[in-house]
N, CA, C and O atoms as CSV, one atom per row, in Angstrom:
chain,resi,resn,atom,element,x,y,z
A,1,UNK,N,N,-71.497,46.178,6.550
A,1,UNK,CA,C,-70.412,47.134,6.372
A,1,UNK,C,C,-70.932,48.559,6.627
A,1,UNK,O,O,-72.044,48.773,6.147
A,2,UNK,N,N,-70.151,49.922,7.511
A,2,UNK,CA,C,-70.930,50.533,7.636
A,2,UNK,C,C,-70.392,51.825,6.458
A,2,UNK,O,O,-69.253,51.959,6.011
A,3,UNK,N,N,-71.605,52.668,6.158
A,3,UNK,CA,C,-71.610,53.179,5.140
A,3,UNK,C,C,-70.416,54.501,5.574
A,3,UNK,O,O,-70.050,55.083,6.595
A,4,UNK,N,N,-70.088,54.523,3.983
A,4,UNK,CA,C,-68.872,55.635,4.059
A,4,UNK,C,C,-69.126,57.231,3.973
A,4,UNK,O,O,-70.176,57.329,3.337
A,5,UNK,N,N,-68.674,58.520,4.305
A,5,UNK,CA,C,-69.110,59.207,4.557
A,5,UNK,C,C,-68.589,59.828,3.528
A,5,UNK,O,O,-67.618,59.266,3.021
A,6,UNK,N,N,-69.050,61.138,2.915
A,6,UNK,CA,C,-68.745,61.786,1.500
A,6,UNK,C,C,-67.517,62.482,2.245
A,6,UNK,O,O,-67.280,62.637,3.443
A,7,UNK,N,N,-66.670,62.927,0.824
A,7,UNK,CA,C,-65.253,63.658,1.625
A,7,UNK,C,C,-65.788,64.935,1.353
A,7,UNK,O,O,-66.850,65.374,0.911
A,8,UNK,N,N,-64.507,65.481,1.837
A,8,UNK,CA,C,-64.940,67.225,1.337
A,8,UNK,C,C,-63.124,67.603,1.172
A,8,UNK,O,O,-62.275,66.728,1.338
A,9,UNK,N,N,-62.775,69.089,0.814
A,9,UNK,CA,C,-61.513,69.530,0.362
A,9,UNK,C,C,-60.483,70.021,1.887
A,9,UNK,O,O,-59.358,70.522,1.890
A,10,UNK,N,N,-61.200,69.723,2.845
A,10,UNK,CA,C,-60.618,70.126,3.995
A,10,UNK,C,C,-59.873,68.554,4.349
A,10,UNK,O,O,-59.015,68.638,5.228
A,11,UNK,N,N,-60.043,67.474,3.911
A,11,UNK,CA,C,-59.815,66.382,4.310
A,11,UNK,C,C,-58.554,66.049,3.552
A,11,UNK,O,O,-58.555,66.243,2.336
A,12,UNK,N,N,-56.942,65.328,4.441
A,12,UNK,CA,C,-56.180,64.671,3.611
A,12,UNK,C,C,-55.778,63.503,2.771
A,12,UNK,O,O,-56.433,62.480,2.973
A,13,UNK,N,N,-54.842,63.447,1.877
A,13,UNK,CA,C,-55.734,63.015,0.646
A,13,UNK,C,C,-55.429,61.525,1.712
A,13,UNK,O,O,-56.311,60.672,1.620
A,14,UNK,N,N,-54.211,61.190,2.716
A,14,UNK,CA,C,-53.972,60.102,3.406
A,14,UNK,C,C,-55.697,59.778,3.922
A,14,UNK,O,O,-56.101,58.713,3.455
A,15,UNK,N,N,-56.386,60.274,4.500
A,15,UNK,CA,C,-57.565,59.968,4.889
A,15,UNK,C,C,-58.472,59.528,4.412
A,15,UNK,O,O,-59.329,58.836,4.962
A,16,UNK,N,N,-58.396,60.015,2.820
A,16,UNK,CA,C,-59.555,59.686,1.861
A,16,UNK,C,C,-59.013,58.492,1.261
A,16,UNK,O,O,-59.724,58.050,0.359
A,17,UNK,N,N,-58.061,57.904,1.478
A,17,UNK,CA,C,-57.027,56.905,0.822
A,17,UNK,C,C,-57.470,55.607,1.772
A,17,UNK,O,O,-57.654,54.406,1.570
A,18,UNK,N,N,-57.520,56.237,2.576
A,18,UNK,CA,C,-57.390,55.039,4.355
A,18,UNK,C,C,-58.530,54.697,3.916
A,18,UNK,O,O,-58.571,53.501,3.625
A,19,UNK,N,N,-60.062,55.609,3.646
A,19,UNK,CA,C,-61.839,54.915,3.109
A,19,UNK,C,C,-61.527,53.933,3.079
A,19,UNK,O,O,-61.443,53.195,4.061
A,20,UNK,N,N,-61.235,53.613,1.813
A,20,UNK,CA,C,-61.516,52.765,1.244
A,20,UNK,C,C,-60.468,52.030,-0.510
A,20,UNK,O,O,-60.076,52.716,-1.454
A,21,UNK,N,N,-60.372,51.020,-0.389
A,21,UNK,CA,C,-59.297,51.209,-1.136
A,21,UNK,C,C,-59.365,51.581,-2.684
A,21,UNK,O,O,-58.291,51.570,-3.286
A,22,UNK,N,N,-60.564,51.920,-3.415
A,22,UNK,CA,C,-61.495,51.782,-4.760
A,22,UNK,C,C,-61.006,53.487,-4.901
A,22,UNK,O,O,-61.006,53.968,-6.034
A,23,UNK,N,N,-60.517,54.532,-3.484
A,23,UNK,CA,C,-60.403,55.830,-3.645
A,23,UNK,C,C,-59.156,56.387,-4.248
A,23,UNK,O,O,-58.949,57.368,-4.962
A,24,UNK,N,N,-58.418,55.497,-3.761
A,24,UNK,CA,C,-56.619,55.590,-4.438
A,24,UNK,C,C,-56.671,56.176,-5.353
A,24,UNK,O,O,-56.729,57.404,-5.421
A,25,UNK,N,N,-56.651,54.939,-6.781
A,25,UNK,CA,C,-56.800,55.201,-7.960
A,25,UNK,C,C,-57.382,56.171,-8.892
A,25,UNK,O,O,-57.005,56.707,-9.934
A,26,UNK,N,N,-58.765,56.227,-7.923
A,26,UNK,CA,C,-59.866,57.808,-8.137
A,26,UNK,C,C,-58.398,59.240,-8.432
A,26,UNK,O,O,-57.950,59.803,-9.432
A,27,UNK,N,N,-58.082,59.313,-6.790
A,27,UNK,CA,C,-57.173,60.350,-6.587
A,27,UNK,C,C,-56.343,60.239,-7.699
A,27,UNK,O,O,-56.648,61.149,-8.470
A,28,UNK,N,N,-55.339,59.486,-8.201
A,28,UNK,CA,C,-54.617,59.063,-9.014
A,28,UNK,C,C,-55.328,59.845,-10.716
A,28,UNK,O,O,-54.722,60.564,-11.510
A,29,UNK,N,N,-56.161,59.556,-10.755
A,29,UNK,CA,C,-56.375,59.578,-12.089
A,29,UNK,C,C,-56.613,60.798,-12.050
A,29,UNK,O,O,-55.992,61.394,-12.930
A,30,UNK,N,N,-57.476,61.692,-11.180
A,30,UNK,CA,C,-57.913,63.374,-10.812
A,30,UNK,C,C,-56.461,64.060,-10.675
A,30,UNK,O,O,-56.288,65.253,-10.425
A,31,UNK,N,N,-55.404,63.064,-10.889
A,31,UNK,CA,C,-54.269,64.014,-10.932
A,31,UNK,C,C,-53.702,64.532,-9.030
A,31,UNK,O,O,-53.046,65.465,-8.565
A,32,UNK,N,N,-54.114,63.825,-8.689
A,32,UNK,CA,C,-53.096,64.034,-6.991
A,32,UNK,C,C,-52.349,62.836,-7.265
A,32,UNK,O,O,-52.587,61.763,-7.820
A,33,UNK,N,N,-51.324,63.397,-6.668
A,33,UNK,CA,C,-49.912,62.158,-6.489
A,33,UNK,C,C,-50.031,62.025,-4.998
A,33,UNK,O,O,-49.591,62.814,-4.162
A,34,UNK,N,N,-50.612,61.045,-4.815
A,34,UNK,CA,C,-50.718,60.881,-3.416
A,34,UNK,C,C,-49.433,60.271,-2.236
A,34,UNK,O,O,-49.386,60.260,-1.006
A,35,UNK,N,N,-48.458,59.788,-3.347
A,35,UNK,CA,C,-47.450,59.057,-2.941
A,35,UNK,C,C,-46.337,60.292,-1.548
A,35,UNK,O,O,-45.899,59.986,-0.439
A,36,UNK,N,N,-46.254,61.554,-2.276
A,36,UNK,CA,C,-45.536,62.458,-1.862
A,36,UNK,C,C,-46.289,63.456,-0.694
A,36,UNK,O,O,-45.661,63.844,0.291
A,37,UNK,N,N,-47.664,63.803,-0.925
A,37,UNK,CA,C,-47.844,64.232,-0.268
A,37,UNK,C,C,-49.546,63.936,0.487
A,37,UNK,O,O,-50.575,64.600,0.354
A,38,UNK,N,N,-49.358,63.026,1.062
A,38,UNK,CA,C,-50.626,62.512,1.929
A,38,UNK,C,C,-50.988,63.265,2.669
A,38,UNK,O,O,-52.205,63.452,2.671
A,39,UNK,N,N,-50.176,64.028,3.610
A,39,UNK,CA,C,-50.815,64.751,4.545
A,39,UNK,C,C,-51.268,66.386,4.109
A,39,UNK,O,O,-51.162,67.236,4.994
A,40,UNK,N,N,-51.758,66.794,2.777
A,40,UNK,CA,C,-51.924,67.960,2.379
A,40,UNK,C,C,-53.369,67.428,2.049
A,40,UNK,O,O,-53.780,66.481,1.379
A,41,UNK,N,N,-53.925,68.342,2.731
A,41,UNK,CA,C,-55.324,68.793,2.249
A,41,UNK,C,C,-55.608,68.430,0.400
A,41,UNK,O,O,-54.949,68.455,-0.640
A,42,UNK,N,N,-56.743,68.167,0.758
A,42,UNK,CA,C,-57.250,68.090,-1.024
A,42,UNK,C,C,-57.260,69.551,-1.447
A,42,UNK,O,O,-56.780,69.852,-2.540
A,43,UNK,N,N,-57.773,70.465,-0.656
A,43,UNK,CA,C,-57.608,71.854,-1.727
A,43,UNK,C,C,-56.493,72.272,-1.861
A,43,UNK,O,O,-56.132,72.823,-2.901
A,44,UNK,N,N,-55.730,72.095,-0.847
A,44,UNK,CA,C,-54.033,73.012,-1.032
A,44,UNK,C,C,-53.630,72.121,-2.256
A,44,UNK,O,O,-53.431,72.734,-3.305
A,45,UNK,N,N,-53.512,71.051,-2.266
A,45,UNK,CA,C,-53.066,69.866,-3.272
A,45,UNK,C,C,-53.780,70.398,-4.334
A,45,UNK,O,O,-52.965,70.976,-5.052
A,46,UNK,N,N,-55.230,70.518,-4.925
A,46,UNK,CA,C,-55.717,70.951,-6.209
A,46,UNK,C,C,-55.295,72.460,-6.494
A,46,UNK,O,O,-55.214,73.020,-7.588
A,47,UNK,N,N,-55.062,72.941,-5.297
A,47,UNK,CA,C,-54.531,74.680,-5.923
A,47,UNK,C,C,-52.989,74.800,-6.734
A,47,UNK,O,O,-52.622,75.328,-7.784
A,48,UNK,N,N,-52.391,74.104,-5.773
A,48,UNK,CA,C,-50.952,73.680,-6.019
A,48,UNK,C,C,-50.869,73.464,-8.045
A,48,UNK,O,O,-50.210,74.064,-8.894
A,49,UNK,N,N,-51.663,72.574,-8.118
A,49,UNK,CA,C,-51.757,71.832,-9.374
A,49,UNK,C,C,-53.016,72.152,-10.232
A,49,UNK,O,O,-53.316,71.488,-11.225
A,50,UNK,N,N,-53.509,72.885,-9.919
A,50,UNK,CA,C,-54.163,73.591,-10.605
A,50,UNK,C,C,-55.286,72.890,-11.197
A,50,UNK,O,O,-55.653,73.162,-12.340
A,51,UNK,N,N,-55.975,71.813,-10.337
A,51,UNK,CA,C,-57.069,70.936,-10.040
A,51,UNK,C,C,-58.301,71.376,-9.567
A,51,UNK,O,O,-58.444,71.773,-8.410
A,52,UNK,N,N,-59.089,71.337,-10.283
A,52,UNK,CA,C,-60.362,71.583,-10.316
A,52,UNK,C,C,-61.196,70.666,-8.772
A,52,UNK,O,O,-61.776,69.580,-8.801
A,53,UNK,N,N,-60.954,71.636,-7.491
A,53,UNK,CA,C,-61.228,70.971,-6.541
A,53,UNK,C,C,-63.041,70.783,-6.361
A,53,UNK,O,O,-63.527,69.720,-5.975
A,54,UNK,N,N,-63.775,71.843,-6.669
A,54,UNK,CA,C,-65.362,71.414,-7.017
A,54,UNK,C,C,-65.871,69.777,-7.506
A,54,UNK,O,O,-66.747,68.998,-7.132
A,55,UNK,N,N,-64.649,69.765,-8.684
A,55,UNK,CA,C,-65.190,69.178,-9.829
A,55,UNK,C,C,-64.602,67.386,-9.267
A,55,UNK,O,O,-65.164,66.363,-9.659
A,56,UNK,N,N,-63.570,67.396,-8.450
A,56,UNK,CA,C,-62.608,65.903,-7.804
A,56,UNK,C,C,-63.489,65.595,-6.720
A,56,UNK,O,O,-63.830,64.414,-6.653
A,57,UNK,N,N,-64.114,66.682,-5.522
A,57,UNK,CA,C,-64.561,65.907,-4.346
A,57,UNK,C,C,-65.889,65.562,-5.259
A,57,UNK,O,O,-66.414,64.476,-5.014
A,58,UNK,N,N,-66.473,66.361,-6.269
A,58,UNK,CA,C,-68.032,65.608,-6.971
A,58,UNK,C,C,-67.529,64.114,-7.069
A,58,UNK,O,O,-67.830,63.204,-6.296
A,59,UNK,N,N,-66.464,64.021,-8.493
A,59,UNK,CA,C,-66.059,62.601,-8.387
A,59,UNK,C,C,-65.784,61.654,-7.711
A,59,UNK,O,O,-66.144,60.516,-8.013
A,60,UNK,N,N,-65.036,61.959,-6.578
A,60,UNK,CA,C,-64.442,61.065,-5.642
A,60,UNK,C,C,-66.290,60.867,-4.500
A,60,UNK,O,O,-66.573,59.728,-4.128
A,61,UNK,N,N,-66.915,61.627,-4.261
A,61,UNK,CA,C,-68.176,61.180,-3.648
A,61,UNK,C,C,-69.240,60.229,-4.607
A,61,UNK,O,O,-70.197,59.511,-4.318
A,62,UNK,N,N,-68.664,60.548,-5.720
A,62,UNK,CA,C,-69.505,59.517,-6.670
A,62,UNK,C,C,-68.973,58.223,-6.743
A,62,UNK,O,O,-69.677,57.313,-7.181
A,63,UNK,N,N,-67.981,58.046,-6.422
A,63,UNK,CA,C,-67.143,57.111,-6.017
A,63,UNK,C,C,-67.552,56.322,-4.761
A,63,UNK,O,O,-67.328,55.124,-4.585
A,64,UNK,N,N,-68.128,57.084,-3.983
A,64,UNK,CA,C,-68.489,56.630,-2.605
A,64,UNK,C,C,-69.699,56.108,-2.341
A,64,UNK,O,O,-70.026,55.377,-1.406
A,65,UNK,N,N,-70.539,56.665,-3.507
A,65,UNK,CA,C,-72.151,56.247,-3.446
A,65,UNK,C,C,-71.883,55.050,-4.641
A,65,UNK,O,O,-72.948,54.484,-4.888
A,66,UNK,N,N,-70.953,54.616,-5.296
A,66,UNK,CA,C,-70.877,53.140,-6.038
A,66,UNK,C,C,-70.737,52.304,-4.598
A,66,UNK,O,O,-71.453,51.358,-4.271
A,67,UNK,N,N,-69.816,52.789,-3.937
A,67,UNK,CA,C,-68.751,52.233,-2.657
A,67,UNK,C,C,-70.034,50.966,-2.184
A,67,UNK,O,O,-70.306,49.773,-2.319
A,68,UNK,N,N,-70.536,52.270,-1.540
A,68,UNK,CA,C,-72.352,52.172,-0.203
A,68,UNK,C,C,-73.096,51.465,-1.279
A,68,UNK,O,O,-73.435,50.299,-1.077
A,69,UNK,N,N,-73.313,51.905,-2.122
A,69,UNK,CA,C,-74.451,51.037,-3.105
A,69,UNK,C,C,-73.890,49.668,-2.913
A,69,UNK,O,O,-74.410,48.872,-2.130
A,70,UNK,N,N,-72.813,49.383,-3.634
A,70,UNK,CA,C,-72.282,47.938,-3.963
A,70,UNK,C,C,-72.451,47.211,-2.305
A,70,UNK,O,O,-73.034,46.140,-2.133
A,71,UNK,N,N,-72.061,47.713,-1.603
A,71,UNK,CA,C,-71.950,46.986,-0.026
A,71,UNK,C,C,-73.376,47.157,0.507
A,71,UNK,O,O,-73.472,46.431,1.497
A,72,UNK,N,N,-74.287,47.671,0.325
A,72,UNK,CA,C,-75.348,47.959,0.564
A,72,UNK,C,C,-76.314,46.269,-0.042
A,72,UNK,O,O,-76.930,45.543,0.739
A,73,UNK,N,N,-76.194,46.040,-1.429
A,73,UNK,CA,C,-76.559,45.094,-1.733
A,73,UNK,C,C,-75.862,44.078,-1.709
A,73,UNK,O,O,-76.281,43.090,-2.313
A,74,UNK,N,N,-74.921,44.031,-1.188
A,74,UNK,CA,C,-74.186,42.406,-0.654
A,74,UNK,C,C,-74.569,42.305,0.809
A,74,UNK,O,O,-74.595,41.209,1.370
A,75,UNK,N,N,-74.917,43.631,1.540
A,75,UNK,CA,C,-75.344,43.377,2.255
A,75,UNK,C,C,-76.582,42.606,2.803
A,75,UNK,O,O,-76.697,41.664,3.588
A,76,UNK,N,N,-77.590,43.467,1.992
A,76,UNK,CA,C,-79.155,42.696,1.607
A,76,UNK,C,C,-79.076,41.005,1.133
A,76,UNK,O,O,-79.887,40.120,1.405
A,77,UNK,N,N,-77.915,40.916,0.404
A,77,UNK,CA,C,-77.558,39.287,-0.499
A,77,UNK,C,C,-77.353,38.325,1.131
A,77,UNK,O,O,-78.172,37.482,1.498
A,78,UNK,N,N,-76.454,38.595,1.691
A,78,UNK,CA,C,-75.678,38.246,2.899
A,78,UNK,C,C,-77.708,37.519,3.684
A,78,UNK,O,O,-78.000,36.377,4.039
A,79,UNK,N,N,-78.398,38.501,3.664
A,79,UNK,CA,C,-79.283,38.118,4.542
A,79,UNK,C,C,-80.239,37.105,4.311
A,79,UNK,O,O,-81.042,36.801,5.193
């Protein structure tokens, strides 16, 4: 599986959604409603709502290094 790339606040939240599917829920809980507005940037979206955008792409990339880790060693298992 090839490894996923960290997001950043320039990216929409539809894009960071498309990753992988473990990111949804992430977004969800950090408080983006992703349902309404996918195609808005993560920062316009955390300014909007008054979301701590530093503090969501930390999380949501920590999210990404479980992602790579976990597939990383099923990968190694696989061999």
């Amino acid at each position: 599986m090839m490894k996923l790339d960290h997001v950043n606040e320039k990216m929409t939240l539809k894009e960071i959604m498309n990753m992988n599917s473990s990111l949804e829920p992430e977004l969800f809980k950090l408080g983006f409603n992703a349902c309404c507005s996918k195609m808005e940037t993560v920062e316009a979206f955390a300014k909007d709502k008054n979301i701590n955008v530093k503090k969501a792409i930390e999380v949501l990339n920590t999210k990404i290094d479980e992602v790579n880790m976990i597939s990383e060693l099923l990968d190694d298992y696989d061999q």
